[in-house]
N, C-alpha and C positions, 0 to 999 in steps of 0.2 A: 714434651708437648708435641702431640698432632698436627697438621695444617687439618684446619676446617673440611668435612669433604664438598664437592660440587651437589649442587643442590638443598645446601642447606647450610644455615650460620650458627656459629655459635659465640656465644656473651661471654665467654672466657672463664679460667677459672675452672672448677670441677664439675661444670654442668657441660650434659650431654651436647650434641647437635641435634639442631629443631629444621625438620623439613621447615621451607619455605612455603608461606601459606600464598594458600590462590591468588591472584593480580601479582606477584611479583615472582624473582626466577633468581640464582642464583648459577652462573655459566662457568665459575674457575674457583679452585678452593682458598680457601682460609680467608673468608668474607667476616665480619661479625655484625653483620644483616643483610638481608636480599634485598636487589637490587629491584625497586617499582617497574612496572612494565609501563613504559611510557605512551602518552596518548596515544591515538591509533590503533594500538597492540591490547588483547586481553589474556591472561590465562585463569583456567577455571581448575588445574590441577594442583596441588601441594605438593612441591620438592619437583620443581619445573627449570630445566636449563634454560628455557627460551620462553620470548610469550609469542603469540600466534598475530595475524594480520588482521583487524575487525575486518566484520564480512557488510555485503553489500545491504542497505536497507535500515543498516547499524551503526552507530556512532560508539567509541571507545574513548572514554576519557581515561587521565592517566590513573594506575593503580585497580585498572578494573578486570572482574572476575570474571565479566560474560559481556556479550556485546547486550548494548542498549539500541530496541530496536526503534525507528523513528515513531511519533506518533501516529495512529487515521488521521486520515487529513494531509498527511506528507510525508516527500521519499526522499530517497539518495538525491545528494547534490550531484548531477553527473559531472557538474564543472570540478569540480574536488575530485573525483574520480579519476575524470579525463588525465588528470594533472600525477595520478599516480599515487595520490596524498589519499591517507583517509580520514576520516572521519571523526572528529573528535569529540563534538560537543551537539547538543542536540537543536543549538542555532545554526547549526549549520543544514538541518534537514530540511528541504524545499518543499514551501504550500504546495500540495496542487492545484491543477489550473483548472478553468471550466469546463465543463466537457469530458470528465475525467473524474474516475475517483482513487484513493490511494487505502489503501487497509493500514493495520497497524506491522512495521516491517517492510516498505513497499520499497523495492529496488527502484519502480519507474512509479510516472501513472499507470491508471487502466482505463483505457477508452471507454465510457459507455457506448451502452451495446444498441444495436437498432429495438425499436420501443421503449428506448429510454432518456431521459435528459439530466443533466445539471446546469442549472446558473451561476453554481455557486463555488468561488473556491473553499479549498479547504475541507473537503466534503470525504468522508468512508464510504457514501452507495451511490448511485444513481436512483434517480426515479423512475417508478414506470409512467408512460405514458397516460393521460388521465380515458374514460370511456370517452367517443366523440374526437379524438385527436390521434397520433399518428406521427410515426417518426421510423422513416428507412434509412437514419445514415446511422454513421455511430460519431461518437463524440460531440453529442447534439446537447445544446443550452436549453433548448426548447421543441414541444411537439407541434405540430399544424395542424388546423383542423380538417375535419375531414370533409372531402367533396360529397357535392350534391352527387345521390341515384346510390352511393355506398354508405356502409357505417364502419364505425370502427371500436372494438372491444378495447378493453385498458391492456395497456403494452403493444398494441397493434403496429407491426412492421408496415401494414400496407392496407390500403381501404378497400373493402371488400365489396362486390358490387349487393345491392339488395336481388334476392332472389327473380326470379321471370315470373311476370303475376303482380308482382311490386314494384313500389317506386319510393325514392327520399326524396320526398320536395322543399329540404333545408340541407344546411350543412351541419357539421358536428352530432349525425346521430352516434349514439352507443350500441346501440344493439339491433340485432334482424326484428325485434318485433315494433320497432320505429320503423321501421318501411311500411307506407299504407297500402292496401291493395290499389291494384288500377281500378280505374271507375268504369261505371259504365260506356261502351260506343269511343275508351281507347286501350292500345296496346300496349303492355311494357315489357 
């Protein structure tokens, strides 16, 4: 009799050696099964000496073939991270927060961008800003409306003045054809 070779077991007796299937590895011979890649770890090969580190955004539970990415809505825990550990299970992946949105896989947040808001966690997009409102920061909950004598188009970083000739005499217009002309006997 043979010893087992590395990367794959065998059930003894006059059957062959069977690569070890994906999520587990096989590192020294005469096994008579591979060894599970434990939490953390994934391999996605057959007849694998090692399983590999899950990667960021992704949780690996044990015995797994490919990382599991977190879901939209939430990312890597960087405290888990921080700590050197990964990721195991998919309660471990963090809401995100307001002001922020996370894709499906998301290493961090992502800051919404100027003309756009979230309230809400837990969120994949941001919104855009509505017509009449207005937002220059990023990582905004909410938009402002917009100042008297300007309007402002949906997604508007910044309020725009009504043209020379015209005037807003409210706040929250949307568009240039909400500015009325100047009246007669004054200037704008």
């Amino acid at each position: 009799c043979e010893p087992c070779p590395v990367a794959m077991y065998c059930t003894g007796g006059r059957s062959a050696p069977r690569l070890c299937s994906a999520g587990s590895f096989a590192n020294v011979t005469g096994l008579a099964e591979c060894v599970e890649c434990a939490a953390g770890t994934y391999q996605k090969a057959k007849g694998a000496t090692s399983c590999k580190p899950c990667r960021e955004g992704h949780y690996c539970e044990a015995g797994a073939s490919a990382p599991l990415p977190c879901p939209g809505g939430t990312h890597t825990n960087a405290t888990v991270m921080a700590l050197g550990l990964p990721m195991t299970s998919v309660e471990e992946c963090v809401i995100c927060p307001e002001g922020t949105f996370c894709s499906v896989g998301s290493a961090a947040p992502t800051p919404c961008a100027p003309g756009t808001f979230n309230p809400h966690t837990n969120a994949t997009t941001c919104s855009l800003c509505a017509a009449g409102t207005y937002q220059s920061d990023s990582r905004a909950t909410a938009c402002s409306v917009c100042v008297l004598g300007h309007y402002c188009s949906r997604g508007a970083v910044t309020p725009i003045p009504c043209a020379s000739g015209t005037f807003g005499g409210s706040t929250g217009l949307g568009k240039a054809e909400q500015c009325r002309a100047c009246p007669p006997g004054h200037s704008c």
